[in-house]
Structure formats: structure tokens, C-alpha cells
C-alpha positions in Angstrom: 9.8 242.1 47.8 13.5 242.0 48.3 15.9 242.0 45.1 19.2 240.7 44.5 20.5 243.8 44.9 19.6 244.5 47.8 20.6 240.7 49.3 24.5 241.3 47.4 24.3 245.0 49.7 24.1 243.0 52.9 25.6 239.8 52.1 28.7 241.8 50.8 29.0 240.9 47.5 28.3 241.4 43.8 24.9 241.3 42.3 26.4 238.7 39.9 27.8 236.1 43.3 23.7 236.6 44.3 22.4 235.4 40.6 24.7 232.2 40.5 24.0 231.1 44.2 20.2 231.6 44.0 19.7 230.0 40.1 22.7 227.9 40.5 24.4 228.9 37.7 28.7 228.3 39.1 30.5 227.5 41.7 30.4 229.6 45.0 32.5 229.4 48.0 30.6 227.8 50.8 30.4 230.5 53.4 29.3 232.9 50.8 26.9 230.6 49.3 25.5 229.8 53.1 25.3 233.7 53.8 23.7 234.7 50.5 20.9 231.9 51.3 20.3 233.0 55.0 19.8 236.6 54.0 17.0 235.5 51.5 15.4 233.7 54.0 15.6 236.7 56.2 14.3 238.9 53.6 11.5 236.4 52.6 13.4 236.9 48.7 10.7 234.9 46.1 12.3 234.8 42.1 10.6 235.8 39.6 8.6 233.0 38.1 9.0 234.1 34.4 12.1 234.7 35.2 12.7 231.2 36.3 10.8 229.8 33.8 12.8 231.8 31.2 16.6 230.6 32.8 15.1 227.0 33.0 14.1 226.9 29.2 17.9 227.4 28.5 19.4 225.4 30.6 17.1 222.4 29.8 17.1 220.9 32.5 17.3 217.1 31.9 16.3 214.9 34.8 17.2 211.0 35.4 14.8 208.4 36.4 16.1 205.0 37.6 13.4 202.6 38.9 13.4 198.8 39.3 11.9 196.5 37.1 11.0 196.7 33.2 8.2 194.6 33.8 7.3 195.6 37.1 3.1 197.3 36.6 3.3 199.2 39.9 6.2 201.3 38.5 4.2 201.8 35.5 2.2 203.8 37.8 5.0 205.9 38.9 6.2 206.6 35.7 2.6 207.7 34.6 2.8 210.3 37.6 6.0 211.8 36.8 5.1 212.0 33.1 1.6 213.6 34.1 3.7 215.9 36.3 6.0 216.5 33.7 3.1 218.4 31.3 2.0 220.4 33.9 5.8 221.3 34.7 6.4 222.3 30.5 6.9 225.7 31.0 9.9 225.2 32.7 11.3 223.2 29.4 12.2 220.1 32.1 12.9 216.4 30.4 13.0 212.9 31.9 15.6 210.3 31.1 14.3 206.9 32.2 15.9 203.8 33.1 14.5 200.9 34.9 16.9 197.8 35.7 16.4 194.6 37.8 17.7 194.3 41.2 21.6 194.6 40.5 23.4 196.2 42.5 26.6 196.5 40.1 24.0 197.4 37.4 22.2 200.2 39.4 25.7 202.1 40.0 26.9 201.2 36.2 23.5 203.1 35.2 23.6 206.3 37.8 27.0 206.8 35.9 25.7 206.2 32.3 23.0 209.1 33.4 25.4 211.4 35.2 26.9 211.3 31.6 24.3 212.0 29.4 24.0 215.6 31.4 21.0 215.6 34.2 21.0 218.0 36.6 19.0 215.7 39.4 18.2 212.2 39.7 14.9 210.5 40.6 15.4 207.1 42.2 14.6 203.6 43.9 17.6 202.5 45.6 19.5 199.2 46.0 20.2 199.5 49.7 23.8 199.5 50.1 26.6 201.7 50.8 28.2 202.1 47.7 24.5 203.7 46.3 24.8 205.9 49.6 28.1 207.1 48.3 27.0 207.4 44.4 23.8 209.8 46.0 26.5 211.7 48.4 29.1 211.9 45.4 26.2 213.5 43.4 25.0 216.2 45.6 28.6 217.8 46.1 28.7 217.6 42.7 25.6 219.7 42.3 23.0 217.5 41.3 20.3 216.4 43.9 18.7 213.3 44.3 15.3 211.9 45.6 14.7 208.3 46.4 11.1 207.0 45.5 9.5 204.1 46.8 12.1 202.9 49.1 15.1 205.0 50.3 18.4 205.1 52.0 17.9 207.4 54.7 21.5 207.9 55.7 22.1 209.5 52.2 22.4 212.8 51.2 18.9 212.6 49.3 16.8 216.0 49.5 13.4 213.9 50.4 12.0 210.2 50.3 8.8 210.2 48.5 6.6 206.2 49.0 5.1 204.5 51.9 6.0 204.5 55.6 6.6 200.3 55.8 7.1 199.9 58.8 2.8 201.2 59.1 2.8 199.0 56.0 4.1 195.7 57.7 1.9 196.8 61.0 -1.0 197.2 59.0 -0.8 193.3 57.5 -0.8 191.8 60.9 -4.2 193.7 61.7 -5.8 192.6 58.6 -4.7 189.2 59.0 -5.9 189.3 63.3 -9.1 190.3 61.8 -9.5 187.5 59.0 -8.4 185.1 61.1 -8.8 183.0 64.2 -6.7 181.3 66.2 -3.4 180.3 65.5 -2.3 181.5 61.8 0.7 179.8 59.9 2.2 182.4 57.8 4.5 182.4 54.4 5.9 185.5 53.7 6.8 186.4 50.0 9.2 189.4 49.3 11.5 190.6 46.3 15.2 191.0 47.9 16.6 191.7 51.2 18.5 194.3 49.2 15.4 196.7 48.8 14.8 198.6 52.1 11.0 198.8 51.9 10.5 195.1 51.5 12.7 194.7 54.7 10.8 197.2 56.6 7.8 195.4 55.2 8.7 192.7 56.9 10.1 194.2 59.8 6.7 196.4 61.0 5.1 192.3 60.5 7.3 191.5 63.0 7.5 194.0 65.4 3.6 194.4 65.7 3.8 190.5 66.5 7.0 191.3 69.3 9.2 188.5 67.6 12.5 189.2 67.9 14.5 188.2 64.7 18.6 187.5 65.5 21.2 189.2 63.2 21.9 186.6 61.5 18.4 186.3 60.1 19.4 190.0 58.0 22.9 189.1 56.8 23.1 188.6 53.0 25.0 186.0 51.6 25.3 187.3 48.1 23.8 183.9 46.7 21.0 184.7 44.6 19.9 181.5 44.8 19.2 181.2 48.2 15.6 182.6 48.1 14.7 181.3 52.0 15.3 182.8 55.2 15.3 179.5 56.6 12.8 180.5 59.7 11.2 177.8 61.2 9.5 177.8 64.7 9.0 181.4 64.8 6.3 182.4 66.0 4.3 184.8 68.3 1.4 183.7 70.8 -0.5 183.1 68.1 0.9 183.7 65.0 3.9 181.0 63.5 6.5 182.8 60.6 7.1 179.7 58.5 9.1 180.5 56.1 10.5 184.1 54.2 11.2 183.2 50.5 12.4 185.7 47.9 11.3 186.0 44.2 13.1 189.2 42.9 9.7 190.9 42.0 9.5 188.0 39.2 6.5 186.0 38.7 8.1 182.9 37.3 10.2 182.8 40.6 7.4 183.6 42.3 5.1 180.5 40.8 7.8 178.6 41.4 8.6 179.0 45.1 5.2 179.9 46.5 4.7 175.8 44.6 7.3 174.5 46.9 6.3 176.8 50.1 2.6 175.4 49.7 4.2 171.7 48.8 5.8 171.4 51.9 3.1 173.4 54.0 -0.1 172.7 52.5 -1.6 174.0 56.4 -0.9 177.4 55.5 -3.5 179.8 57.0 -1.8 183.2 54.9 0.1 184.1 52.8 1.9 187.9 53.0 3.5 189.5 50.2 5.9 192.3 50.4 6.5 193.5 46.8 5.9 192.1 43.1 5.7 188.4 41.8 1.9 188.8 43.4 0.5 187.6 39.9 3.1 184.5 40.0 2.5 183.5 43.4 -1.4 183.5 43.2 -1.4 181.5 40.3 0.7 178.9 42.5 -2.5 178.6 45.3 -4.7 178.0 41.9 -2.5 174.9 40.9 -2.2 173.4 44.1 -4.2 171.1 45.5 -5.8 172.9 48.8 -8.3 171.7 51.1 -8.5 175.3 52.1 -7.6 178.7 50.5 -5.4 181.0 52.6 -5.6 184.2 53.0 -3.2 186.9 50.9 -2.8 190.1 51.8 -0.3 192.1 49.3 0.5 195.8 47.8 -0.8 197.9 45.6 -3.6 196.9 43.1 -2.1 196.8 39.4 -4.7 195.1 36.9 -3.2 190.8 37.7 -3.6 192.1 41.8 -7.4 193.3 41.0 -8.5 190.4 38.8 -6.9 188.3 41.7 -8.8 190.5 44.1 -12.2 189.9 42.1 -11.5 185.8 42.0 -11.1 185.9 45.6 -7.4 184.7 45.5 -6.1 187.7 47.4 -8.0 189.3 50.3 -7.0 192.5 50.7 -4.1 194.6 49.4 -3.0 197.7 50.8 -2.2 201.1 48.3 0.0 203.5 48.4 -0.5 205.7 45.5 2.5 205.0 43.3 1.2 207.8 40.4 1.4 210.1 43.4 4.6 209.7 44.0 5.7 210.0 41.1 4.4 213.2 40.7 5.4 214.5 44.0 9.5 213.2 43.4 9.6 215.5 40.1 7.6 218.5 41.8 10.0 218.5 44.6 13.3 218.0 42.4 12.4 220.5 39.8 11.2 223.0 42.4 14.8 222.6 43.9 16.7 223.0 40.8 14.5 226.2 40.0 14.3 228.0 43.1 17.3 226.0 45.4 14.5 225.4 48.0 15.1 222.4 49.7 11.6 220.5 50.8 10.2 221.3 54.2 10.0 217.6 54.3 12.8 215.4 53.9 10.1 212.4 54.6 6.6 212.5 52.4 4.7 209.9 53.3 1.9 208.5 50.9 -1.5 207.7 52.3 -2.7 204.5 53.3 -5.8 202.8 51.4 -6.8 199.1 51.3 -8.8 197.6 48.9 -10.9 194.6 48.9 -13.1 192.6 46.2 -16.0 194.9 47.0 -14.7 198.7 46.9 -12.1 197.7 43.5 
């Protein structure tokens, strides 16, 4: 096995340069940093895992956690996955710093900064999709501390990996569910969180696409009113599929109760109902207060305990998983296993598994 020795011989330089490019521990000039690394690829160089685990003990390394929602169950689920993750990674002496925050985009960047100063060394995150959170991610890696984006991403960033769902598949996968429920033509509501959160958007985009309807630009420009929850997308449809309306509840179930009320007021002919993100719990309850002469069917995400016990009263007809303790447990495997070792993942793109449950394999 080659040593640093042997790597500061060829790469020119002192044993000492080696140490702080590999473990990260000062500055380097790039060119040396970017020869150092090539020549322990070339030389197949592995650390010394007691070594690591010693040099990560005292540096502590502190990592930051910044996820949507208090309240939100599905990133319960993530949070048990990194903390699961977290006792298997004790050797290493790593702690978490959580925060989780509505959907704020002024709030989100406030919060990155409040983390950045209470010392971590990488950042675990669900992103509000805009370009100043591109720039906070970019800001952070040339200042040394990583990022991966969980559960939705910004894929232009400098992030090291995406860890959630491919949603485009996700949105895809809805339609076929829905052809398969249903005949004829269907009248569909669709329920997301915020045009700000990419994976919602792609939900809806893959819906979409699979059903060849052609949305204008207009339809995906943000007003920055809150309080315009609706898309306002009347009369389009596919050959047999009509979008009639795209509400948002901000992953709130109040909101949620609320809007899915006056969706089904005004449309009480709705044949489905297809919900993108959280408010699931809000927005069922709305179908059980209104007065129906037919149930439509739901097809949602993920199956946190309100989605399963609206799974097992027949409310919701399918919902489609994406392992949300998985990722969590894959984000802080891959960021830790950077900051130890300065391995970047193989993939930049790690894609959960599809599974969809229905009321008969809960």
C-alpha cells in the first residue's frame, strides 16, 4: 500500500503538504492539491482507518442538518436515518446540528449562516430552489465545507451528491396508477407544497410529460404572493385526462383542508386527486367533509402514520415510497466519508428505490 511518503516523493513536496491535502487539515495551493490527489489515485493510496478515526475524534467534526418543516412526519423519517447512521458512524466522534424551518426562502439562507457559525464542517440539506441557495452551497464548498442536498436538490450547485427520489419517475409513475384505476376520461386536482421546492415541481412535471401536455412559461413563473395558492389551469387536458386545477398548501394541513374544500366545492366531478408533497392528512380529511356522490381516487407520497390510516379507510388509494430513513442514512455516510477520506461519491445522483403501497400490503 502506498504511503505519504512515497506520494510527497513523486508529487514533489513535503510529507507534511501530503497530510493536510489528504485529511484536510490547511489550505493548499490548487495545483498542488490537484497533483497530490491524482498521484493517490494512481497509487491506489487507502488511510489508515484508525488513523482516520483517531484525526476525526479531534477535530469533532460537527455536521449541519437543515430540512423543511417542524411538523412535517416524512422528515421525521430522515432524521431517524441520519441519527441511526450517526451511532454506527461513533467512532469517528461525528455530531449533527439540526434545524428544520418552513418554506422561507430568506429564513433558509438566515439559517445556513447561523450553522456556518456555530462551526460545521459539511452541511446536509433540502433546498429552497433558487439562486441565492445555489450561491450559499457554491460559497460553502470554496470555503471548504461540502454540502449534500436531500430529498430535492439544486442540481446546478456545487453539491457533492443528491440523495431522494428521481420525480420526474415519481410524477410518471402517478399517471400509470391513475390509467390503471380509472376509465375513461379522469378530472384531476393536483395538490403540491410550493413551486419553490424542486421535487414537487418535477412531481408535477413527470404527470405531465407522461400525459404530453405542454405547460407555457408562464404557468412556472412565481409571483412571490403566498397567497396565491392556484395555478389557475383550466381546460388542460390530455386525450383523456383534464388538469383542473394546481393548488398549493405549503406542506400544511390546515391549508391543505382548506383548499382541497374549495377545489372539491367548485368541482365536486372530480375523478382524482394527486398529491405532490405534505398536507396529505389535511386534504383527505377535506373528501370526508364533503358531500360526494363518489370518492375519487388519491394517489400521494410516502406512507407516514395519517397517510396509512388514510390508506386503511380507503381515502387514499395508493401512495408511492421512497425510503426517507434511507436517505437519511445515505446523505451522512457520503458527507462524513468525504470529510474523512476527501473521496468524493462515485455518484453525484443516488437515487432511492421505488415502492408503492396500497391498503392490502401496509
Amino acid at each position: 500500500m502506498a504511503t505519504m511518503k512515497e506520494i510527497a516523493d513523486l508529487a514533489g513536496v513535503s510529507r507534511g503538504t501530503v497530510d493536510r491535502v489528504l485529511n484536510h487539515r490547511g489550505i493548499v495551493n490548487a495545483e498542488t492539491e490537484k497533483k497530490v490527489l491524482e498521484i493517490a489515485k494512481l497509487l491506489h493510496y487507502e488511510p489508515n482507518k484508525a488513523g482516520i478515526a483517531l484525526a476525526a475524534q479531534k477535530k469533532k467534526i460537527k455536521i449541519g442538518v437543515l430540512l423543511f418543516g417542524a411538523d412535517n412526519p416524512f422528515f421525521d423519517e430522515v432524521m431517524d436515518g441520519l441519527r441511526r447512521k450517526l451511532e454506527e458512524l461513533s467512532i469517528y466522534g461525528c455530531s449533527i446540528v439540526e434545524k428544520r424551518i418552513p418554506f422561507d426562502l430568506d429564513r433558509q439562507l438566515r439559517t445556513i449562516d447561523a450553522l456556518v457559525a456555530e462551526g460545521i464542517h459539511g452541511l446536509i440539506l433540502s433546498p429552497y430552489n433558487d439562486k441565492k441557495v445555489q450561491e450559499k452551497i457554491d460559497g460553502l464548498w470554496e470555503n471548504g465545507i461540502p454540502c449534500v442536498t436531500v430529498n430535492t436538490d439544486i442540481p446546478d450547485s456545487k453539491r457533492i451528491a443528491y440523495v431522494g427520489s428521481d420525480y420526474y419517475k415519481c410524477g410518471q409513475t402517478a399517471v400509470g396508477l391513475l390509467q390503471l384505476m380509472t376509465d375513461g376520461q379522469i378530472k384531476v386536482g393536483i395538490i403540491t407544497g410550493s413551486r419553490n421546492v424542486l421535487c414537487h415541481e418535477e412531481r408535477i412535471a413527470g404527470f405531465l410529460d407522461r400525459l404530453s401536455i405542454k405547460l407555457p412559461p408562464s404557468f412556472y413563473a412565481y409571483t412571490g404572493d403566498s397567497s396565491d395558492s392556484s395555478r389557475n389551469v383550466s381546460n388542460i387536458r390530455s386525450s383523456d385526462v383534464q388538469i383542473i386545477d394546481i393548488i398549493e398548501n405549503e406542506d400544511d394541513d390546515y391549508k391543505s383542508f382548506e383548499r382541497v374544500s374549495s377545489l372539491l366545492a367548485q368541482h365536486p366531478d372530480l375523478s382524482a386527486l394527486y398529491f405532490t408533497a405534505a398536507g396529505v392528512y389535511g386534504g383527505c380529511r377535506a373528501i370526508l367533509n364533503a358531500s360526494l356522490q363518489s370518492v375519487p381516487k388519491v394517489i400521494t407520497f410516502d406512507a407516514v402514520p395519517t397517510t396509512q390510516e388514510m390508506l386503511n379507510r380507503g381515502v387514499i388509494s395508493a401512495t408511492i415510497c421512497q425510503q426517507p430513513d434511507e436517505q437519511g442514512a445515505r446523505s451522512l455516510t457520503l458527507l462524513v466519508d468525504y470529510l474523512l477520506t476527501g473521496n468524493l461519491p462515485e455518484e453525484t445522483l443516488v437515487f432511492m428505490d421505488l415502492s408503492i403501497k396500497i391498503k392490502e400490503n401496509l
